[in-house]
C-alpha positions, 0 to 999 in steps of 0.5 A, a space after each residue: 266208939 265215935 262211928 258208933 254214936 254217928 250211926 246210932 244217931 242217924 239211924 235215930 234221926 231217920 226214924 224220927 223222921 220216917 215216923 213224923 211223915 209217914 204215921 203208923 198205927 198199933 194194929 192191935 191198940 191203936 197207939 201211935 208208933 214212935 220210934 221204938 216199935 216193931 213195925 205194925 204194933 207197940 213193943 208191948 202188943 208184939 210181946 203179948 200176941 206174937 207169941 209162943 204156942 206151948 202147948 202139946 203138938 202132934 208127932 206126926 203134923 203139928 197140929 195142938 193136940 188141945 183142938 184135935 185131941 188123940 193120944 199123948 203124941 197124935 191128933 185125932 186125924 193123923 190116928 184115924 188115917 194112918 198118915 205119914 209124911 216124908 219129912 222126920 219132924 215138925 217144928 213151929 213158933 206160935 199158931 197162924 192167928 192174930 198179931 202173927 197172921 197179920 205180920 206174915 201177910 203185911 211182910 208178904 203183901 204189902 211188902 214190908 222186910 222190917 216185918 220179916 226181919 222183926 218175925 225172925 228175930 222173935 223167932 230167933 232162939 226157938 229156932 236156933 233150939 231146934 237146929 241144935 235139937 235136929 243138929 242139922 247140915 244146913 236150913 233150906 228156906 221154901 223158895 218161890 218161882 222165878 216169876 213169883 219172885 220178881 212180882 213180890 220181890 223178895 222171898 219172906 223166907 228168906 228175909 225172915 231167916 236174915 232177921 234169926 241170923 240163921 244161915 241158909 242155902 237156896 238148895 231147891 228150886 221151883 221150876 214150874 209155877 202153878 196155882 196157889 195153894 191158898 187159892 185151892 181146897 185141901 184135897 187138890 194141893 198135894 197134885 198141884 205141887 207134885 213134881 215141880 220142885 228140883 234140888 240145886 245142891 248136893 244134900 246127899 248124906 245131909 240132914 235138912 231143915 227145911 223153912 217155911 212161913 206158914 203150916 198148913 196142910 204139909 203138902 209143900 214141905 212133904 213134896 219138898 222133903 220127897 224129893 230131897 230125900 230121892 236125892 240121897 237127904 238123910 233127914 229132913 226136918 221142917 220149921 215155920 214160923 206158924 201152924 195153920 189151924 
């Protein structure tokens, strides 16, 4: 109990004075963030915007059927060109806009782990829901490139999923680096990701969930779940924090 009272004290202290030296503002409210915070916005701003998206999803993409309306299960565009993926399912935790949009970029940008570890654990029990749901062999996190890895340091799936307490292996590997997906328009992404992945572990017979941090087109995962599927995958699933709308 003694080492207990130690620790909390001084992880307290180092907050205290992390927090005097070197100030942080709520990027929502604007309140000073002191001691018990989430690391870029107040505990109550994180609670209201961070949030879940309830609504209605299509099957086939994700995308929230209230701005693409279809059917009970299809958006408009997944019902209008007949599209089909390589992954079985598709999961997120709220949609890429707001507080969530700012949490990943600071994470990935200004290379803030906290953040991850803060997105992961309010991610926590939806992803743990689906797991169960999917019931799944094993979570793989999207991976970078090597030398995307020693540029930023760190892969934000990786750190997000260390903040859910979700175990995870690195399964596939990025061999060859191309340009970002971010930086092309939609119609060129599929191409530029195409053959550049590879599988490291054995995944045959295994039913994946594959993690990402942002939704946006699918080609990433759907190239990802191809290839784990031509190396003997039963199922993949996908899973990212936020649906990019």
């Amino acid at each position: 109990m003694g080492g207990n009272r130690k620790v909390s004290a001084g992880k307290f202290l180092r907050n205290f004075i992390l927090d005097l030296l070197f100030p942080e503002y709520c990027l929502v409210c604007g309140s000073f963030l002191f001691l018990d915070h989430s690391y870029i916005a107040c505990n109550n701003c994180w609670e209201s915007y961070f949030k879940e998206f309830k609504g209605k999803k299509c099957s086939t993409c994700g995308y929230p059927l209230k701005l693409k309306p279809g059917t009970a299960y299809s958006c408009r565009d997944c019902l209008e060109t007949g599209r089909s993926f390589s992954f079985d399912g598709v999961e997120y935790f709220g949609i890429y806009s707001d507080l969530i949009d700012l949490a990943i970029k600071t994470l990935k940008f200004e290379k803030k782990l906290p953040v991850g570890w803060k997105i992961g654990e309010t991610i926590k029990e939806h992803i743990q829901k689906y797991i169960y749901q999917t019931k799944v062999d094993c979570v793989i996190p999207v991976p970078l490139h090597k030398e995307e890895l020693k540029e930023r340091g760190f892969n934000q799936c990786e750190e997000i999923l260390k903040g859910a307490e979700i175990s995870f292996v690195r399964g596939i590997k990025k061999a060859y680096k191309v340009e970002r997906q971010s930086s092309l328009p939609l119609e060129k992404r599929v191409e530029n990701i195409k053959g550049i992945f590879e599988v490291v572990e054995k995944v045959w017979g295994k039913r994946i969930l594959l993690f990402d941090d942002v939704f946006t087109t699918g080609s990433t995962v759907n190239e990802i779940s191809r290839v784990l599927k031509e190396n003997g995958a039963s199922k993949v699933f996908v899973y990212s924090v936020a649906r990019s709308i």
